[in-house]
N, C-alpha and C positions, 0 to 999 in steps of 0.2 A: 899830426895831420899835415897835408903839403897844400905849398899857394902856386900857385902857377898865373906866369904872365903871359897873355899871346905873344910874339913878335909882331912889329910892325905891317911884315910882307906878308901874305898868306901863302899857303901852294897853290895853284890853280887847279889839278884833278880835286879839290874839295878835302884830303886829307887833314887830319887833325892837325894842328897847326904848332909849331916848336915854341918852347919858352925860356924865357929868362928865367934861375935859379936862385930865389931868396930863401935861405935857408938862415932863419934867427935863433941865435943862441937860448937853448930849455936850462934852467935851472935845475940841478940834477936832485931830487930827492929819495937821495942814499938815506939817509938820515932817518929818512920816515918807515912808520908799522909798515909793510905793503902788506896788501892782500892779493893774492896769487888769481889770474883767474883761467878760467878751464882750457884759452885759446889762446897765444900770443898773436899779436894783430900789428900790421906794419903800416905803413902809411905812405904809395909813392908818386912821385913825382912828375908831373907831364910827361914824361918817354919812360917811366917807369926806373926812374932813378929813386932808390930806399933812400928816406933820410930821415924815418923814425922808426923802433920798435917799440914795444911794453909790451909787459907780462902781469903789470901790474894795478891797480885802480889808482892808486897813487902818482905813477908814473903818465898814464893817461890825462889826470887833471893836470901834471907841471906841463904837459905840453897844450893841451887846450888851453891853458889860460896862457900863454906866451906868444900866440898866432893871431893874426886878424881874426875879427868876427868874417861868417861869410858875407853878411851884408855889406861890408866894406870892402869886399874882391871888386876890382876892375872885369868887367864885363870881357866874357872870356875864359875867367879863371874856375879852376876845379879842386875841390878839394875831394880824398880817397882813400878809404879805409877801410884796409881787406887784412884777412886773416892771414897768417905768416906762412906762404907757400903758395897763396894762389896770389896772381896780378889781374889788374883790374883792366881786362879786355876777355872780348866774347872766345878768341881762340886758348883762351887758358883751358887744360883739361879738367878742373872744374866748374869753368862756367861755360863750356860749348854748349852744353845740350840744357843748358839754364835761362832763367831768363830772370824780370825784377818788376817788383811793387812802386809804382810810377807817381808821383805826388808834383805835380803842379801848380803853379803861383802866378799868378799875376802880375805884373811889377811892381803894383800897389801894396803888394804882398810882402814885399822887399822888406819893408820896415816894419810890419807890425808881427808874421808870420816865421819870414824865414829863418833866423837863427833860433829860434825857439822849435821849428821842426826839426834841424837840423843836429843840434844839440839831443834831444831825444832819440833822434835817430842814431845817435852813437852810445846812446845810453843802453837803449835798447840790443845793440850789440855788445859792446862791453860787461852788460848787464845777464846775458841770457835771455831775455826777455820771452821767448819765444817755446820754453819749455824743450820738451821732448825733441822739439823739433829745430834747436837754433844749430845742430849742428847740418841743417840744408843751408844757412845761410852762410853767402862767402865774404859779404863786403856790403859797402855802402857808398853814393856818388854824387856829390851836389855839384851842379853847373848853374854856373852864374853868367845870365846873357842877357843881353839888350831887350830881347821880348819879351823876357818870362824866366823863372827858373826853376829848376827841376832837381828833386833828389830823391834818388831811388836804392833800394834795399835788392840785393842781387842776392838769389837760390841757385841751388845744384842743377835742377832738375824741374824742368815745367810738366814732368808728367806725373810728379807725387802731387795729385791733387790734395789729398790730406793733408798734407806737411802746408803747400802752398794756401790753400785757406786758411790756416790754423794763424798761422803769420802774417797774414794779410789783414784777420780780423783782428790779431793783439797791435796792431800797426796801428792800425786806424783807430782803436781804442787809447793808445797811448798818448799820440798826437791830439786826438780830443775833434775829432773832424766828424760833423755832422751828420747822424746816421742818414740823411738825404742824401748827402754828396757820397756818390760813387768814387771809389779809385780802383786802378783797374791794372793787371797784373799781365805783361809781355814778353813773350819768348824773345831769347836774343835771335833766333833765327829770323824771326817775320820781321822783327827791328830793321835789320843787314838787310833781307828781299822788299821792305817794303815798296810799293810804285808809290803811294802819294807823302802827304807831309803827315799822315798819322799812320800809328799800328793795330792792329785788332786785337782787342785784351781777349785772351783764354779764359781770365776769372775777373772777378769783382767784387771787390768787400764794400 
């Protein structure tokens, strides 16, 4: 999984903003049974610099347990974890005509919620979790910010509404979140067009 630092200066057209590269030594376990799993998954870097892969569950746990929790990211930071061939932006040709399962926190959330969603959230990918259907999803994205933080489960395709349900609700079931609380599920395209500060969900689990 990768940490990303803002820089100091921002851009001023609003563009994502460049970071510093702390990239901490994983402890390598050769040594261990692996268990092979159906997708190899990479993990990168503010501008999209690779500085992890695994293929294995094993290899997944040596690098989660050697990284900040996300609650201890400086405000700013992202961490990103997508399958071995797509990157994690809306112009990748498999997530142009995609979009992602939107889970929101409150800052209060910070300490009791987020690494426990967030954690699942990678289980749930590394895991298959999603049946028939985990080969629609591409990756996963938590943002860590001053107002709120957001991590989201990114799909191929916002117009398989079957697939998209189907994951939406093992999502929400995993996580453990209220069948009251709505989450709600947006195309990257209306994301990119939208005029105000929110998006129009397509679905809702």
């Amino acid at each position: 999984l990768s940490n990303r630092e803002p820089e100091k200066s921002f851009p001023a057209n609003g563009e994502t903003e460049k970071c510093e590269t702390a990239v901490q030594k994983v402890v390598n376990p050769e040594t261990y049974i692996k268990h092979p799993l159906q997708n190899r998954a990479f993990a990168p870097l503010c501008v999209f610099v690779l500085i992890s892969k695994f293929d294995t569950v094993e290899d997944f746990w040596a690098l989660y347990n050697h990284i900040q929790l996300s609650s201890n990211l400086m405000s700013g930071c992202d961490y990103s974890l997508f399958k071995d061939g797509i990157e994690p932006m809306w112009e990748d040709e498999r997530n142009r005509r995609g979009g992602r399962w939107l889970i929101t926190l409150s800052k209060q959330q910070r300490k009791s919620d987020l690494d426990r969603f967030w954690l699942e959230t990678l289980l749930c990918l590394v895991g298959e979790a999603f049946d028939d259907y985990s080969d629609d999803v591409c990756g996963a994205v938590i943002n860590v910010r001053a107002k709120g933080d957001k991590i989201a489960i990114w799909t191929t395709d916002y117009e398989n509404k079957e697939a998209i349900t189907h994951i939406g609700r093992v999502y929400k079931e995993r996580l453990g979140v209220p069948p009251k609380v709505i989450i709600g599920y947006q195309s990257h395209a209306d994301t990119a067009t939208k005029s105000g500060s929110t998006t129009k969900n397509k679905f809702v689990a």
